[in-house]
Every structure is written in structure tokens, then in C-alpha cells.
C-alpha positions in Angstrom: 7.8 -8.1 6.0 7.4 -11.4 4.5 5.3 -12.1 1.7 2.9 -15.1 4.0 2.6 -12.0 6.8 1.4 -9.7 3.4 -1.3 -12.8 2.8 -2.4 -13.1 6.3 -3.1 -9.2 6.6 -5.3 -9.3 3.7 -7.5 -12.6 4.5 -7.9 -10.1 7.9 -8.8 -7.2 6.3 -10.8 -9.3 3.7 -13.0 -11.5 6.6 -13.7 -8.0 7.8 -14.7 -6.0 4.9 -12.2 -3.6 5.0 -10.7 -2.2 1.4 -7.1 -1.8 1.7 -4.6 -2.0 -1.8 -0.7 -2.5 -1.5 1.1 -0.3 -2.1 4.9 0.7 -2.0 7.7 -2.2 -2.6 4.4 -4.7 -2.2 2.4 -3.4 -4.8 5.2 -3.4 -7.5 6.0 -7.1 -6.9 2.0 -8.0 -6.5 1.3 -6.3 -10.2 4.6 -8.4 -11.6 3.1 -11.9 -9.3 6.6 -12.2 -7.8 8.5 -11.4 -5.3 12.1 -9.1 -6.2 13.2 -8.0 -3.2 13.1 -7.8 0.3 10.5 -5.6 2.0 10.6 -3.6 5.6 7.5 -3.1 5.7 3.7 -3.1 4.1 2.8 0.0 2.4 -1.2 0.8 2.9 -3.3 2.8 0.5 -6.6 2.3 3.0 -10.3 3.1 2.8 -10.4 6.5 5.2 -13.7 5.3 6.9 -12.4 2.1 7.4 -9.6 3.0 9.3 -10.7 2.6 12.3 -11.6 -1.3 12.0 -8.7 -1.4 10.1 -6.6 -0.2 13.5 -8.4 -3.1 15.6 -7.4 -5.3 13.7 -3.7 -4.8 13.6 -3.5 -3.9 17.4 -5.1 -7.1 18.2 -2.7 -8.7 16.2 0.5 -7.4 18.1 1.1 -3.7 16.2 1.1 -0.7 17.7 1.7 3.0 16.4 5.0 4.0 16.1 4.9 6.9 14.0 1.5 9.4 13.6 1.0 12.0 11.0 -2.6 12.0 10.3 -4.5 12.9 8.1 -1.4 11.6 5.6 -0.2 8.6 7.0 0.6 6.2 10.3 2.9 3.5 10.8 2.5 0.6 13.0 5.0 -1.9 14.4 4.9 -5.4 15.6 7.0 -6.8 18.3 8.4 -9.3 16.0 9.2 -6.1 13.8 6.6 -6.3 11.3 5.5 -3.0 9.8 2.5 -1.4 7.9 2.6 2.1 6.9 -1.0 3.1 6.7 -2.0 5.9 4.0 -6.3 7.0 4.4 -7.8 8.0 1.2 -11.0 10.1 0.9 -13.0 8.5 -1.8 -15.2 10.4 -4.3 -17.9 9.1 -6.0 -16.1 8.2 -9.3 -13.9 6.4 -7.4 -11.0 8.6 -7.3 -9.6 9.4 -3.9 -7.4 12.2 -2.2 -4.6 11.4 0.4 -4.1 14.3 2.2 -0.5 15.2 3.1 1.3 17.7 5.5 1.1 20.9 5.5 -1.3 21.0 2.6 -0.4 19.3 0.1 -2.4 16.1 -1.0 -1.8 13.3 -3.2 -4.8 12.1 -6.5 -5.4 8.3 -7.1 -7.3 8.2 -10.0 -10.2 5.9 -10.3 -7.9 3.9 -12.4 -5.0 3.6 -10.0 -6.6 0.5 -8.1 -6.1 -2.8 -9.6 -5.2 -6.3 -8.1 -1.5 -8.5 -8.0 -0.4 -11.7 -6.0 1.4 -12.2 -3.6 2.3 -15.7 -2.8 -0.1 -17.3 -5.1 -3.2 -15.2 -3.2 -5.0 -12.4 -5.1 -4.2 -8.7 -3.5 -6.0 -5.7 -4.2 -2.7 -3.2 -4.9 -2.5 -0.1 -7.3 -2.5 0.1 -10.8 1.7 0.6 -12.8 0.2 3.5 -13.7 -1.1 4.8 -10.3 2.6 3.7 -8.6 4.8 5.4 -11.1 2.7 8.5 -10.6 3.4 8.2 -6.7 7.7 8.0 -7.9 8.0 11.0 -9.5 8.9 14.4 -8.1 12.0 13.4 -5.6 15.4 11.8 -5.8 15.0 7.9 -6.4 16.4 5.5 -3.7 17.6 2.1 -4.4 14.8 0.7 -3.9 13.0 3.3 -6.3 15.0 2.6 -9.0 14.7 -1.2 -8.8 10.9 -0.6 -8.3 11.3 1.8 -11.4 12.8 -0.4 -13.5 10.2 -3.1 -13.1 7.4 -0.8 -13.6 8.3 0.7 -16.7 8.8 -2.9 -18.2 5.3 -3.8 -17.2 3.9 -0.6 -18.6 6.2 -1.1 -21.6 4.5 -4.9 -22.2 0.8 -3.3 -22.4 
């Protein structure tokens, strides 16, 4: 996923009032303002009641769902192999939210853990250093992780 297809997703979701933050690879180079790497796909922390606008949107612009574990999460994929991995949150009225996950488990964003990055020079709603190095703990790092890691700490380290 290039970072002009990240932009273009969230003028979308913008011009139709839907609240969506990066999150994943995304997210980390959106809190930094630059990109560090190269990114498969969009990672989606989304309003739960707005996903079903959210859906129209993306199936009218080419994706459809390629993997479905609901309530926790659904991927969609673009013919020209874009990808957005979709993640509802339940939001409570402090703001905090609950992802649920399988086989019950869930996963806590504090009411902290929303923030906003850039990505390409346009503003992104994405979640907080704090909120993503929660979301990294508790299994074996990939690559990618540990890059991500790396860049994370340093930000929280510069606060």
C-alpha cells in the first residue's frame, strides 16, 4: 500500500464521516510524519457502527473481503492488490474502546490511544506511541515489529 492510496482512503472516509485511525506499519510512520518502510497493507482501528458505510465505500472502490473473522477483524483486497485490514472497536463513553477478538479474548484502547500523524503531507487520524506499543507486546516480534519497535520507543523516548 502506498502512502497516496493511505491519503485517498482517508479523504473517503473523511467526506463521509466515518472515524477510522491507522494503525499497524501506517500508524508508526504517520506519528514519526515519514514514511520507513514498505507497507502490504492498511491497518484499520474503525468506528464499529460505522462499519458498515465504511464497507461501501471500499467495495465501490474495487475491494472485496478476503479474509472474515468478525467481531475481531476483516481484510479486504483490491484487484490491484491493495489491502485494508479492518479492526471494529466498541466505543465507551469515555472514549475508550474494546476490540473484541477470537475466542474471547479482547483488546483495550484507552481513551488516550487515538492521536493524529501524516502521511504524505496530509493529516491522519492513527493511534497514539503509547496505544501501538501496547498492541506489540505479548508475542514474538517480526521484522517488521522490531523496526516498528525501534521507532516507537525513540518517539516515546523524545517526550
Amino acid at each position: 500500500m502506498r502512502g497516496n492510496d493511505v491519503v485517498a482512503l482517508f479523504q473517503s472516509f473523511a467526506q463521509a464521516g466515518v472515524s477510522a485511525w491507522a494503525a499497524g506499519g501506517w500508524a508508526v510512520d504517520a506519528v514519526l510524519g515519514r514514511q520507513t518502510r514498505e507497507h502490504g497493507d492498511l491497518d484499520l482501528a474503525v468506528d464499529a457502527r460505522h462499519l458498515p458505510t465504511l464497507l461501501a465505500l471500499l467495495t465501490g472502490d474495487g475491494f472485496a473481503t478476503t479474509v472474515d473473522w468478525l467481531p475481531s477483524r476483516l481484510e479486504l483486497t483490491a484487484a490491484d492488490g491493495r489491502r485494508v485490514d479492518l479492526h471494529p472497536v466498541e466505543f465507551a463513553p469515555d472514549g475508550s474502546g474494546i476490540q473484541r477478538g477470537l475466542a474471547d479474548t479482547s483488546f483495550v484502547y484507552t481513551a488516550d490511544g487515538f492521536t493524529t500523524g501524516t502521511v504524505e503531507g496530509f493529516t491522519v487520524p492513527c493511534l497514539s506511541v503509547e496505544q501501538q506499543l501496547r498492541f506489540r507486546e505479548g508475542y514474538p516480534p517480526r521484522q517488521v515489529d522490531v523496526h516498528d519497535l525501534r521507532i516507537l520507543n525513540d518517539l516515546r523516548s523524545e517526550r
